[in-house]
N, C-alpha and C positions, 0 to 999 in steps of 0.2 A: 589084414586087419582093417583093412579102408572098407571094405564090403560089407562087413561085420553088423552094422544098424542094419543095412537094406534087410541082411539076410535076417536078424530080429524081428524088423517090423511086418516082412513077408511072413515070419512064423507066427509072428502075434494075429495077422489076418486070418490065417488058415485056421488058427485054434481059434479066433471068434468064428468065420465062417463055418465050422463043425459045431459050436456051441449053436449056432441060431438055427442049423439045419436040426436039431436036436430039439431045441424050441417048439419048431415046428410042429414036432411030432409029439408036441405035449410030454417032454421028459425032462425039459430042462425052461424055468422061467423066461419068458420072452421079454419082461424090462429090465433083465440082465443084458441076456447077449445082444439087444440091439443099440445098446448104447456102447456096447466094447467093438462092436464088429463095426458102428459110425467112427470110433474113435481111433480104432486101427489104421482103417481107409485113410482119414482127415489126416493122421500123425506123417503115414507114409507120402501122400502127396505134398503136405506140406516140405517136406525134410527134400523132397525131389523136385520140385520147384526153386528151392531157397539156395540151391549147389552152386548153382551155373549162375546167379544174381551177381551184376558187377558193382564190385564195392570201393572204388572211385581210385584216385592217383594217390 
């Protein structure tokens, strides 16, 4: 269960990175998926930066 988000926000990447390669190819709107597939990435880093932050005595 501790894994659980990583492995989400890694599956939320993958399905925007599929949506914008789809984009790409004129099937699927590009100011959709480039705002999901920014906000996946930002989400995931975010969350794996913020783990290991020491949060005092």
């Amino acid at each position: 269960m501790k894994n659980l988000p990583i492995i989400l926000m890694i599956l939320f990447i993958i399905i925007g990175f599929s949506l914008h390669i789809l984009a790409l190819m004129k099937v699927f709107p590009l100011i959709i998926s480039t705002p999901l597939l920014f906000i996946g990435i930002l989400t995931f880093l975010f969350y794996l930066n913020d783990r290991k932050r020491f949060r005092g005595f």
